[in-house]
C-alpha positions in Angstrom: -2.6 -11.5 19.2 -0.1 -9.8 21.6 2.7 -8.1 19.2 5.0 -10.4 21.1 3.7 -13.6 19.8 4.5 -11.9 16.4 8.0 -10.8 16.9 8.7 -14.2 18.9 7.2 -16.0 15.0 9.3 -13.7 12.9 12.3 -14.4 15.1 11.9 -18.2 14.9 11.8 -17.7 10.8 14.8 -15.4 11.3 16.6 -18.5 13.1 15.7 -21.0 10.9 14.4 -22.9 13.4 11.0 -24.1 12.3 9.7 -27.2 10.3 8.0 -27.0 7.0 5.1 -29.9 7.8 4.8 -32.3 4.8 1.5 -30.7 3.8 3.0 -27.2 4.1 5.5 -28.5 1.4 2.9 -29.7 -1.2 0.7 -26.4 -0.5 3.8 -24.6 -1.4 4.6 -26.7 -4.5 1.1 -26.0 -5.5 1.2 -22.4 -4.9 4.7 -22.4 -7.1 5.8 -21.0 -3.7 9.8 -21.7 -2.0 10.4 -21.4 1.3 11.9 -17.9 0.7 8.5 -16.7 -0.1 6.9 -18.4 2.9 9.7 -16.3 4.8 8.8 -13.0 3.6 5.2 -13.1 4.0 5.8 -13.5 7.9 8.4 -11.5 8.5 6.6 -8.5 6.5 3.0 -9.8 6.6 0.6 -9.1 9.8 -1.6 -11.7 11.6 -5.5 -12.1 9.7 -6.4 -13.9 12.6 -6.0 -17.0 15.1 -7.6 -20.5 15.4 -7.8 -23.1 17.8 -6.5 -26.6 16.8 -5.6 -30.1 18.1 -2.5 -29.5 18.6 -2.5 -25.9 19.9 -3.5 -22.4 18.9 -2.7 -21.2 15.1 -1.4 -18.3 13.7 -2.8 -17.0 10.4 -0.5 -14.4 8.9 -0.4 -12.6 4.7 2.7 -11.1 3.6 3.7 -10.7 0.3 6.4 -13.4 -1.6 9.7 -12.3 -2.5 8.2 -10.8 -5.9 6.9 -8.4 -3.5 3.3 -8.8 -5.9 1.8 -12.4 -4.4 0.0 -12.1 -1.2 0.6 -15.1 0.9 -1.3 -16.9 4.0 0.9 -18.6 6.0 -0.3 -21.0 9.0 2.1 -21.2 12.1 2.1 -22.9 15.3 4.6 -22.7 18.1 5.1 -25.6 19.8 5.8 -25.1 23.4 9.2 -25.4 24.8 10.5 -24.8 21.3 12.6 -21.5 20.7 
């Protein structure tokens, strides 16, 4: 993944201008994970790889939570036209 696709990610999370997707929400809940946490693993975490989906190409990414200790997978998508 170009290092441009990850800045243009982090600064999207920076801006507060993503969605959580409902099942996003309940894979956080049952992680005992906050959107804080989801946060930090993308902006400090590093892309484990892509994949291709219905709906357009997805980004993998592991960071660590906000305790600094939990490693995290996060699964993005940019939806075109958006930010």
């Amino acid at each position: 993944m170009p290092q441009g696709d990850l800045n243009r990610i982090r600064e999207v999370i920076r801006n507060h201008a993503y969605e959580f997707t409902r099942h996003a929400r309940q894979e956080a809940i049952a992680d005992d994970l906050h959107r804080l946490d989801v946060e930090a693993a993308v902006l400090t975490g590093c892309l484990h790889r892509t994949e291709k989906g219905l709906l357009g190409k997805k980004y993998v990414i592991v960071g660590k939570a906000t305790d600094s200790t939990r490693r995290v997978g996060v699964v993005f998508r940019l939806i075109p036209g958006s930010q």
